[in-house]
N, C-alpha and C positions, 0 to 999 in steps of 0.2 A: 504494500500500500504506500502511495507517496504520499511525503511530509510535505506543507506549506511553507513556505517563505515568506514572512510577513517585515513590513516596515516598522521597526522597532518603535521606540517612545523617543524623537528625537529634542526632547527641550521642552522648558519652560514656554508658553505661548506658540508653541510649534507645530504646525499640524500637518503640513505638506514638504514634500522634496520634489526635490528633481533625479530622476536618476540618470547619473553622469555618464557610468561606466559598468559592464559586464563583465567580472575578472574570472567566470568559470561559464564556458559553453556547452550547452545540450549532451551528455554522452562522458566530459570529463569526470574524471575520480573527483570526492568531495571528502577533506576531512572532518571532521566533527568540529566545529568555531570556528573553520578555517572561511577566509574573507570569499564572498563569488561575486559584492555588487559595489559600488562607489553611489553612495546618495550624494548629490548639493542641498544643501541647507540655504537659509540667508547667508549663513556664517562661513559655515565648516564643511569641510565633505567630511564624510563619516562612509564606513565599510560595516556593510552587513555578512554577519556572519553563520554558515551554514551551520542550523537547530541539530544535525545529526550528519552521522559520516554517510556515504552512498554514492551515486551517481546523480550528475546534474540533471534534472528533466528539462522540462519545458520553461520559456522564459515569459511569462504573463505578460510585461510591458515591454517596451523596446527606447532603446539611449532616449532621452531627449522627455521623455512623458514624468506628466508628473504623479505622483503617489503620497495616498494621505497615510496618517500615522495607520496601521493597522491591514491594511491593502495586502491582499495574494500579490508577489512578485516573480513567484519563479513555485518550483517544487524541487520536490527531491526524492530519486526513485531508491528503494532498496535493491544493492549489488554492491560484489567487490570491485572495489578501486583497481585493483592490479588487472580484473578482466576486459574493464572497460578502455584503460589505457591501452592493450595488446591487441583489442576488436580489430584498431586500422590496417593491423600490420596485414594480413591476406592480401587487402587491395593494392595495396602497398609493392606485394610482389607482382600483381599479375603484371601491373601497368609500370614498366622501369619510367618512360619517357616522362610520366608526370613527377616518379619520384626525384629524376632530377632538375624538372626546373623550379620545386620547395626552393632549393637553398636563394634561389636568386631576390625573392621576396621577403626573405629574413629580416632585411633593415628596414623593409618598410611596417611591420607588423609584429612584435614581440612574440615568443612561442608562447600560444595558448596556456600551456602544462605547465608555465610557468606562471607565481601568483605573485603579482604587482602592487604595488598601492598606486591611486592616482597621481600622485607624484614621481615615483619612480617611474612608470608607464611611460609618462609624459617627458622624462628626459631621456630616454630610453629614446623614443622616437624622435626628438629633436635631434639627437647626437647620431644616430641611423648606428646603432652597436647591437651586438647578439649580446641578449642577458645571461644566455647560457654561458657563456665565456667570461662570467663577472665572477668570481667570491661572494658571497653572502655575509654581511657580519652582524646582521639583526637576525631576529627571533627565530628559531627553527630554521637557521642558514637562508631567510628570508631578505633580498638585497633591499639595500635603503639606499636614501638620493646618495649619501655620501659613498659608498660604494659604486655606483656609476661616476661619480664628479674624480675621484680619484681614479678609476680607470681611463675615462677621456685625458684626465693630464697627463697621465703615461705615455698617451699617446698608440696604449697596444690595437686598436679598433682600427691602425692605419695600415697593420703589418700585412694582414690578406691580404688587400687593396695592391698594396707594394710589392707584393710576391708576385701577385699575377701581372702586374704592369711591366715587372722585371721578364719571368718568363713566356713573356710574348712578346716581348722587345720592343713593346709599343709605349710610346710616352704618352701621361694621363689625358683622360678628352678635355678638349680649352672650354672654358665656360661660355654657356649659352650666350647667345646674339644681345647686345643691351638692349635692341628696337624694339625685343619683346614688352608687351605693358598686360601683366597678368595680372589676373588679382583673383583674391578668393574670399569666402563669407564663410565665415564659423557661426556657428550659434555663441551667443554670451553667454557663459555659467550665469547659473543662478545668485552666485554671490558676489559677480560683476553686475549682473541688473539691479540688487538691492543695493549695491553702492551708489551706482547710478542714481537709484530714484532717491536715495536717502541725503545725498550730497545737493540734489536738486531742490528736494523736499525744505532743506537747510536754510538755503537762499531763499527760499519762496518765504520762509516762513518769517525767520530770526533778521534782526537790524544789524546784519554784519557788519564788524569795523575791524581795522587791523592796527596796532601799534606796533613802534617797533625799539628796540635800544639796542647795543652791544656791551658786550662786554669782557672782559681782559682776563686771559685763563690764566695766564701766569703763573698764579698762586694756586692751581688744580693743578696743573700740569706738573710743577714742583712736588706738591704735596703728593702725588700719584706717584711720581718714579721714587721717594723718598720711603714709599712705606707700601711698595705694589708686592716686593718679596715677600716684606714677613708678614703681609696681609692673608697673599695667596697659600704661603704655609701655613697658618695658622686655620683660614678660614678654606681651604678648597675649590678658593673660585678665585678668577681675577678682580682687582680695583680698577672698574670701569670709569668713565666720564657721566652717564645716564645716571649713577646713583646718587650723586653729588646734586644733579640736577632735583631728581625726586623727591629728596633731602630737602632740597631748598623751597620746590613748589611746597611741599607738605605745609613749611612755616609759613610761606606767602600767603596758604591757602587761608592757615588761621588769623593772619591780620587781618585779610582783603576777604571776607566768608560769602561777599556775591556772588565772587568767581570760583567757588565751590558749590553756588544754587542751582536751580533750576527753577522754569515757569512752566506750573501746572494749573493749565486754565487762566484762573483770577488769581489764583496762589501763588504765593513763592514760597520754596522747598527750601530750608537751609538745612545744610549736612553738617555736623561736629568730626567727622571722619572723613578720609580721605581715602576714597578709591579712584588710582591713576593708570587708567589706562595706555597702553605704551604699543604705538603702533611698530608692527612688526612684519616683514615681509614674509610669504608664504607662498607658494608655487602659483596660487589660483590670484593672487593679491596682497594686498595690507591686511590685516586683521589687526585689530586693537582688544589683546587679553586685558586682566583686568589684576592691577595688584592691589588686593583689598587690604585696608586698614597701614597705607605705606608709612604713615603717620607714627604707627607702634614698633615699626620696623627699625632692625640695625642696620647701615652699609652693606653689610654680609649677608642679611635677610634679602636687600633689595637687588643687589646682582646675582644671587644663585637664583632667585625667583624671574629674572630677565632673562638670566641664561638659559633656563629650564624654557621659558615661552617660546624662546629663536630656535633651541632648537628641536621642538615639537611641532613650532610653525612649518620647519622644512620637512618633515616626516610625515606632515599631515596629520596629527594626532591631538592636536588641539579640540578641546570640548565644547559645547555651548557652553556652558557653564562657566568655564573658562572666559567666556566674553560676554558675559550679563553685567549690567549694571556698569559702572563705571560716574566718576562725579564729574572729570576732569580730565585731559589727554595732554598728553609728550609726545609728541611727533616727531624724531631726528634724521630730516635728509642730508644731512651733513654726510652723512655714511654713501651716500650718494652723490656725495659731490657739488649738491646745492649752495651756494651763496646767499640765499634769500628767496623770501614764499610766501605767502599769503594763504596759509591753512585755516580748513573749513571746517567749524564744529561737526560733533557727532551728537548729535540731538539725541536724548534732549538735554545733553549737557551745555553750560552757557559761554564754555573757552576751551582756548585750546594752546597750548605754550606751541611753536616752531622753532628745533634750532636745527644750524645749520655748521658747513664747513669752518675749521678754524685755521686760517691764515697769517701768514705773518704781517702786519702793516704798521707803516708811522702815526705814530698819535703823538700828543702833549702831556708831558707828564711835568709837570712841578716846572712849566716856561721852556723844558728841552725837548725837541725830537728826539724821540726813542723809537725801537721796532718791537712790537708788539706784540704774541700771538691771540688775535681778535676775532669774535664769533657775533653774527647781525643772529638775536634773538626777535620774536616775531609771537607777539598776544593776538591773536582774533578772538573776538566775543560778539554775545547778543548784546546790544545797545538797549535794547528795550529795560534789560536788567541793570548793565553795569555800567556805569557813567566812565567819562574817560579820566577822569581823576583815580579812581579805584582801576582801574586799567594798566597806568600810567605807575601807579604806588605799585601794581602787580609787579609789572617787571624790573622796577627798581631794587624792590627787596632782592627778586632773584639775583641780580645785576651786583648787590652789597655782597650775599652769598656767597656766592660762587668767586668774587675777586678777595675775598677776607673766609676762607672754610670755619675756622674758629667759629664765626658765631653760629653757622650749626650744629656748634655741641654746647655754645651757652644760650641759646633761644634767643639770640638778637636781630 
């Protein structure tokens, strides 16, 4: 008798997906909890996982449909694993001619039998490499992005390639004509069209304004190389620049408590804690997790908790849960190479700190030209809530902070 496959309870106020990706086909072995589908969320993709071991049956929706909590999405038939993998091999003899033109199609389609997350799939096929030829070093010899990203540096995915270019004596084919003008349409993930509507939603709604100040790492950057060893020995993580920052918003937060509000309705919401969301890149996009309570946190609580976000972000492993709520946002394109930005709240929070690259540049210090290394910091808030004076105090404090560390450990 075949089992259902149903769409798990994916969150808090969540009732639908999208489903992104099919990681086991009709006839494949299925182990018991072992991943067969990729949902989109608003947020997250998340992998469902097979209720029992068996064979894959039938697939109920197809890429692209969507599916509410609870939905038949597939089945799963009773058989061994090992028969259903061996089924193909017959055909396989009769017909040589097809078995060999399989290999030629490798880079453009992942082997089946092999079980991907949507991350890894998705560099997998960018990079045109056989999975089979990777190492595994997650779960159940299970490859992850960083075992693909380390085999493309290697450079080994070029060596076929190279062999066969070498033994045919033929030099590699020149790239296509530029006159060509191709293009093509993807569908947007589901959690590309809720940034969409939600960033749009943003501007419609809230009286965006942007301030802006810099301010002089000097005294970070010192303080960091000064105490980054016996921090990392001591605590297992490195001394970041983001935590110095969160450190600082926390105390801004409790002088300046607008920019910790929110407007609900006729009301305004004021928070006594600080949960700071820290946008973080992720294969599908940004995602902003949520560090609850950064406020009661030490240094060493707020970067094992960042580090942990980045790299679940790239794994794909990140929860709803994980990005619920949140009072206030850090955004750092700096890591990207930004200069300056004008970031867009995440509703319905009322600000959003931006920072960016840190450069070297000439400033005035005490009537002399000095060289500096300098960072343009960047507040956007609702106007409707926070005046530009409280705006303005917002980033000052950070601005006192971060060029004087001291006073966040005597609350000045």
């Amino acid at each position: 008798m075949a089992t259902e496959v149903t769409v798990p309870v994916l969150g808090e106020s969540i009732t639908e997906a999208t489903l992104g990706e099919w990681l086991k086909q009709p006839g494949d072995a299925v182990a018991a909890d072992e991943p067969i589908a990729s949902l989109e969320t608003d947020k997250v993709a998340l992998e469902v996982p097979a209720p029992e071991a068996g064979v894959m049956g039938e697939h109920k929706v197809a890429v692209g449909d969507t599916v509410e909590v609870g939905a038949v999405i597939a089945t799963i038939e009773a058989g061994s694993g090992s028969a259903a993998k061996s089924a193909p091999a017959p055909a396989q003899a009769k017909d040589e001619p097809k078995a060999e033109a399989k290999p030629e199609s490798k880079t453009d389609e992942p082997d089946a039998s092999i079980t991907l997350s949507p991350s890894v799939r998705r560099l997998v096929l960018e990079h045109g490499v056989d999975p089979s030829q990777i190492s595994g070093t997650g779960k159940d010899g299970r490859l992850t992005k960083a075992d693909v990203e380390d085999y493309v540096k290697s450079g080994a995915q070029k060596a076929p390639a190279a062999e066969q270019a070498t033994a045919s004596g033929a030099s590699p084919a020149p790239a296509a004509a530029s006159g060509n003008r191709n293009e093509e349409r993807v569908r947007m993930t589901r959690l590309r069209q809720t940034v969409a509507r939600r960033l749009k939603e943003a501007q419609d709604t809230a009286a965006l304004l942007t301030t802006f100040n810099d301010v002089d790492m000097s005294a970070v950057i010192e303080t960091r190389g000064k105490y980054k060893d016996l921090f990392a020995k001591k605590h297992g993580v490195k001394l970041g620049f983001m935590g110095f920052f969160v450190k600082a918003a926390c105390m801004a937060l409790k002088d300046v408590p607008s920019v910790n509000a929110q407007i609900d309705g006729e009301e305004i919401v004021y928070h006594d804690y600080a949960d700071i969301s820290v946008a973080v890149s992720a294969p599908n996009g940004l995602v902003v997790p949520v560090i609850r309570n950064a406020e009661a946190m030490s240094f060493a609580d707020v970067e094992n908790t960042i580090g942990d976000f980045g790299k679940r972000a790239k794994d794909g492993t990140l929860t709803m849960a994980d990005m619920q709520g949140g009072t206030f946002t850090i955004s750092n394109g700096g890591v990207f190479g930004s200069l300056m930005s004008t970031p867009i709240i995440n509703p319905p929070q009322s600000a959003v700190l931006g920072l960016h690259r840190i450069e070297d540049r000439a400033v005035v210090v005490d009537g002399e030209v000095v060289v500096r290394p300098m960072m343009y910091m960047a507040l956007s808030y609702d106007h409707r809530l926070i005046d530009g004076r409280e705006a303005v105090t917002f980033l000052v404090r950070i601005k006192e902070a971060i060029e004087d560390p001291a006073r966040l450990l005597i609350d000045l």
